[in-house]
C-alpha positions in Angstrom: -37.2 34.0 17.1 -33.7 33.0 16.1 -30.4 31.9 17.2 -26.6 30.7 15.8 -24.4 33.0 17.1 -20.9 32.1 17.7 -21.0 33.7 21.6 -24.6 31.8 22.4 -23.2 28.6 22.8 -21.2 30.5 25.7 -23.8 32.1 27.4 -24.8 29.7 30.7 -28.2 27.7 30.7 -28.3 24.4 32.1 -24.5 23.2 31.6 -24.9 20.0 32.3 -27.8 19.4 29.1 -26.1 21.6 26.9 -24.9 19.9 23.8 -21.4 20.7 22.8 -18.4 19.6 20.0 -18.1 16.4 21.9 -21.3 15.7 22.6 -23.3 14.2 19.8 -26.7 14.7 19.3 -29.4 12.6 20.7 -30.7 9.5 18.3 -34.2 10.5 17.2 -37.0 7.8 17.9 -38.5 5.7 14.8 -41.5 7.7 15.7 -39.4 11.1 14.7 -38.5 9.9 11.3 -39.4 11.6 8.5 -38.9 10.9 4.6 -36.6 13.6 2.7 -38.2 15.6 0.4 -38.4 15.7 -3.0 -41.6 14.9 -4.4 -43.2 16.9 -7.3 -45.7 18.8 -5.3 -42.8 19.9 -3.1 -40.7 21.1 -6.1 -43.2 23.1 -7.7 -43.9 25.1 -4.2 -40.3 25.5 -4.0 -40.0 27.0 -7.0 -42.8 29.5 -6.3 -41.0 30.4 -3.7 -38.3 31.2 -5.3 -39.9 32.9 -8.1 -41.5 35.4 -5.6 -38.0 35.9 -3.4 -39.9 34.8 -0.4 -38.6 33.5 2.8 -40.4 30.3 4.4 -40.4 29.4 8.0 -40.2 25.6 6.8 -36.5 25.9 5.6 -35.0 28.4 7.6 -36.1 27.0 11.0 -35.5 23.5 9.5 -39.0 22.4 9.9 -39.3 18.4 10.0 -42.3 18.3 8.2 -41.8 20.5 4.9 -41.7 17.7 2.7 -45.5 16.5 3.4 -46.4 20.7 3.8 -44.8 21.4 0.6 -46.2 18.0 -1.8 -49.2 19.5 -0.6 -48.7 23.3 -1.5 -48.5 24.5 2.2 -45.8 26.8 3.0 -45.1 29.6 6.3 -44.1 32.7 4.5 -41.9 34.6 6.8 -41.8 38.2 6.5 -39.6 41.1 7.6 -36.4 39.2 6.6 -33.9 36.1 7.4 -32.0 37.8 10.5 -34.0 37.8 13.9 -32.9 40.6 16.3 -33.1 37.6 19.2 -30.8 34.8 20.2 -33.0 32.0 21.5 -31.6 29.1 22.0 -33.9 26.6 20.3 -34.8 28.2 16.6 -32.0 27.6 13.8 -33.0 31.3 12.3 -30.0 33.4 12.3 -29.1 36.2 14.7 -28.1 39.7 13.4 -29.2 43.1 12.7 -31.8 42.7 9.8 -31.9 44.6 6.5 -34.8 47.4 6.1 -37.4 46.3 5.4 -38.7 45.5 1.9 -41.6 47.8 1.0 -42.8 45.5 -1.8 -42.6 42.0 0.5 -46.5 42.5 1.2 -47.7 42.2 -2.4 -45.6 39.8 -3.6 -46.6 37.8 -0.7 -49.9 38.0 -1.9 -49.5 37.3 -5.0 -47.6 33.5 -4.3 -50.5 32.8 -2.1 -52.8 33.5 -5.1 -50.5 31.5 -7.7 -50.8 28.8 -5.1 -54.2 28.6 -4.8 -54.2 28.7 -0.6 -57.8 28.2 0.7 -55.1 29.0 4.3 -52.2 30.7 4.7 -49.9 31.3 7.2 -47.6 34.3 7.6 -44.6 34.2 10.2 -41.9 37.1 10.7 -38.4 37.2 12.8 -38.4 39.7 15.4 -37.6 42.9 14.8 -36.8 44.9 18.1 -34.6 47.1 15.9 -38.2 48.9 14.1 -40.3 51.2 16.4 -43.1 49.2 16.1 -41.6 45.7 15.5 -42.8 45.4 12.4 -46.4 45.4 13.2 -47.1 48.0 10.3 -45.8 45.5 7.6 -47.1 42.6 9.1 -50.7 44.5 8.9 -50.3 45.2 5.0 -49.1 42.0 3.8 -52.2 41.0 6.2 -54.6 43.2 3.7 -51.9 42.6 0.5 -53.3 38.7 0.6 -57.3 39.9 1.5 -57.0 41.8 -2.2 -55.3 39.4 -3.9 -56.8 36.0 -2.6 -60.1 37.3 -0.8 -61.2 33.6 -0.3 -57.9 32.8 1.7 -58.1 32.5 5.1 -55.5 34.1 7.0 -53.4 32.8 10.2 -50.7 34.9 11.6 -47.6 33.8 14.0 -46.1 37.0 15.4 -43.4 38.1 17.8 -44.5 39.3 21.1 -43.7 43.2 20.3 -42.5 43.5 23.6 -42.3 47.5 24.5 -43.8 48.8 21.3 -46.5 50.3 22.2 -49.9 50.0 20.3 -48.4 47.3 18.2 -50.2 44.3 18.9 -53.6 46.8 18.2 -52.2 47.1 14.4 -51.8 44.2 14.0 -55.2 42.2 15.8 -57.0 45.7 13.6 -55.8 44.0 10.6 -58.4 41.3 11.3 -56.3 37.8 10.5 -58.7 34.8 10.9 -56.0 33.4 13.5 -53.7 35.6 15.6 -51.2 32.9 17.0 -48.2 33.8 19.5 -46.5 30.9 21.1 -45.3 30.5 24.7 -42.6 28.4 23.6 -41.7 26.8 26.9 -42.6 26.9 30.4 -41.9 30.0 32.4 -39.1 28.4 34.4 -36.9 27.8 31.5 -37.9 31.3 29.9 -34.3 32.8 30.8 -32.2 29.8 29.5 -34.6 29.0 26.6 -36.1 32.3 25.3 -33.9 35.0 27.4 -35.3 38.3 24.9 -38.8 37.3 26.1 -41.1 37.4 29.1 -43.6 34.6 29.9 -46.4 37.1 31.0 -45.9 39.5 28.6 -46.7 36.9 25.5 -49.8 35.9 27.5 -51.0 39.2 28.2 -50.6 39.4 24.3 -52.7 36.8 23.5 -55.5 38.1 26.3 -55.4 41.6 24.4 -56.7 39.7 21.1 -59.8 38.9 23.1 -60.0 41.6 24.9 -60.0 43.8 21.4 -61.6 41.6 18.9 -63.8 38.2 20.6 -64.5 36.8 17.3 -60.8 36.6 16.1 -59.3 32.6 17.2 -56.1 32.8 19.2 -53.4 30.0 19.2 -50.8 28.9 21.0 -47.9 26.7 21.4 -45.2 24.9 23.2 -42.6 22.9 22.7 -41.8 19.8 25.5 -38.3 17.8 26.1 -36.4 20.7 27.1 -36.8 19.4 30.9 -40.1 20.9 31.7 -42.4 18.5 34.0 -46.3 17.5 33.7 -47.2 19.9 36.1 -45.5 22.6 34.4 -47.2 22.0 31.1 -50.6 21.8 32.9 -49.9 25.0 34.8 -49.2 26.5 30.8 -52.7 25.1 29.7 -54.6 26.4 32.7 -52.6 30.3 32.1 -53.6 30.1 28.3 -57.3 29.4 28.9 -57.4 31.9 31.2 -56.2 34.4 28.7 -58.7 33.0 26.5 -56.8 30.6 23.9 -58.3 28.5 21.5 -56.4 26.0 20.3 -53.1 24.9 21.7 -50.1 22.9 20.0 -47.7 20.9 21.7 -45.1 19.3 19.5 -41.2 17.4 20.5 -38.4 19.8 20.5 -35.4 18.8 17.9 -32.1 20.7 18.8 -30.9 22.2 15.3 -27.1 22.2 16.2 -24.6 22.0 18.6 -24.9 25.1 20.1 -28.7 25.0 20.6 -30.1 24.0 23.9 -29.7 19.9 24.2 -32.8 18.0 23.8 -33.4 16.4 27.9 -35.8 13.7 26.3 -37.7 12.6 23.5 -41.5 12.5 25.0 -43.3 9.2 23.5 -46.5 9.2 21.1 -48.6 8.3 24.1 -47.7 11.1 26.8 -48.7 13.5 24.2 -52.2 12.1 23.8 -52.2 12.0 27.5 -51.7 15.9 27.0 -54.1 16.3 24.3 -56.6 14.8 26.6 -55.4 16.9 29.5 -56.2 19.7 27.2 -59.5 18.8 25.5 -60.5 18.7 28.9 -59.4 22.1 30.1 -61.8 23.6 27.4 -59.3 24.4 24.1 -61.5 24.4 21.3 -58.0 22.6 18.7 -55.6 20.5 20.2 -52.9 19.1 18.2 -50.5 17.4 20.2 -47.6 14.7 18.2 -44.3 14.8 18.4 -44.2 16.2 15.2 -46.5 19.5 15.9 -45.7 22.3 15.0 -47.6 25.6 14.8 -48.8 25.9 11.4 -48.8 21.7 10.5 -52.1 20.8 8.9 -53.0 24.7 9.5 -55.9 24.7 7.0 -57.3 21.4 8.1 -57.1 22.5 12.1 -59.1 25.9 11.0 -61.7 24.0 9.4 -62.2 22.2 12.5 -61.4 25.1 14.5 -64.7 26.6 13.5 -66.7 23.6 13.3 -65.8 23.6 17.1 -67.1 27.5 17.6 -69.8 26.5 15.5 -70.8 23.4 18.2 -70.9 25.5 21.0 -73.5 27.6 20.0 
């Protein structure tokens, strides 16, 4: 899930997008603007945080939208640490070999999502290829730590592909979150430049398992676009993840965090992602949230409530 390592900006991807000391970063649109934060809403979650020594997706990914998440008491608790064991090259989390893990994370995760009063949640991790089991045990628990302590929270979980820990993914969809989200990222063409510690149809055959192992339980999924993919590409995505059975999909604008992250190759406009948000309606997703500023767990407990008001429709 993470990246910043002083050799990744020397490993070859596509050299002539990549962004470099001379390079400057690409001018974000007016419609990428956001206000910094700051507001009273956002202090108080922040301080929460703090209080509980959590770790939040939202500021160590450098999510554009924490100021509006956090006024409004929605935050992405990441578990399992702040060091990812991968280097991809789009996610500002840094690259490392983690600490153990922290035996009571789960319960003190549950207890800040009581003290907020969450009607949703949303719990994230790093990867962790160093554990046997990728950290599918402790993502379970804290999974159950938040059922005891806020049984009227709804849970949505955004996990790392586990890829060769076997029976993993089964701990984790047994744990019975409301929403079991993996994202695709990209496209499978830019897989080995983009997200090189993954494979493309092993995080799909992921997200079929859920299904396969528990109907009722929603499956989400996401990309990111402007990294040089093409229409066709993002269509060929959309037709792979309903036939794995996906629910709701998210396609948001990539931002590159630094200089040594892959280059942005163009900012898509407002109204080619509600051409894609069509595109998908009409390929059967139950959600669709496509902006440029999308991202997997903005508006989370809104897009539930219409998540199930969509189930509920179809009968």
């Amino acid at each position: 899930m993470a990246t910043v390592i002083d050799t990744l900006a020397a490993r070859p991807r596509h050299p002539e997008k990549q962004a470099n000391a001379e390079t400057p970063l690409l001018r974000k649109p007016e419609w990428l603007r956001v206000r910094a934060p700051g507001s009273e809403g956002y202090l108080a979650t922040r301080n929460i945080v703090r209080q509980h020594g959590l770790t939040t997706v939202c500021e160590e990914a450098g999510c554009p939208n924490i100021g509006e998440c956090w006024s409004q008491s929605h935050a992405t608790m990441m578990i399992m640490g702040e060091t990812c064991t991968r280097a991809c090259a789009f996610c500002n989390v840094a690259t490392g070999l983690p600490n153990p893990l922290d035996p009571t994370e789960p319960a003190r995760v549950g207890e800040a999502v009581a003290r907020m009063g969450l009607k949703h949640v949303v719990i994230t991790s790093v990867d962790r290829d160093d554990l046997d089991d990728g950290g599918a045990a402790h993502f379970a628990e804290t999974v159950r730590a938040i059922r005891a302590a806020a049984p009227a929270a709804t849970i949505e979980i955004l996990t790392p592909d586990f890829l060769r820990k076997t029976g993993a993914a089964e701990t984790v969809i047994d744990s019975r979150p409301d929403v079991f989200n993996h994202n695709l990222e990209t496209v499978p063409r830019l897989y080995l430049s983009i997200r090189p510690g993954a494979r493309y149809f092993h995080s799909l055959r992921l997200l079929e398992r859920v299904k396969e192992r528990d109907p009722q339980q929603f499956t989400k999924s996401g990309i990111m676009v402007g990294l040089g993919e093409t229409k066709p590409e993002v269509m060929q995505v959309m037709d792979d993840m309903r036939s794995a059975g996906v629910d709701f999909i998210t396609i948001g604008q990539y931002l590159q965090p630094t200089r040594k992250h892959a280059a942005v190759d163009r900012f898509v406009t407002p109204d080619e992602f509600a051409a894609y948000a069509a595109i998908a309606r009409a390929k059967g997703f139950l959600m669709v949230s496509s902006s440029p500023l999308t991202r997997s767990s903005h508006h989370a407990g809104e897009d539930f409530a219409r998540l199930k008001a969509a189930r509920a429709a179809q009968g």
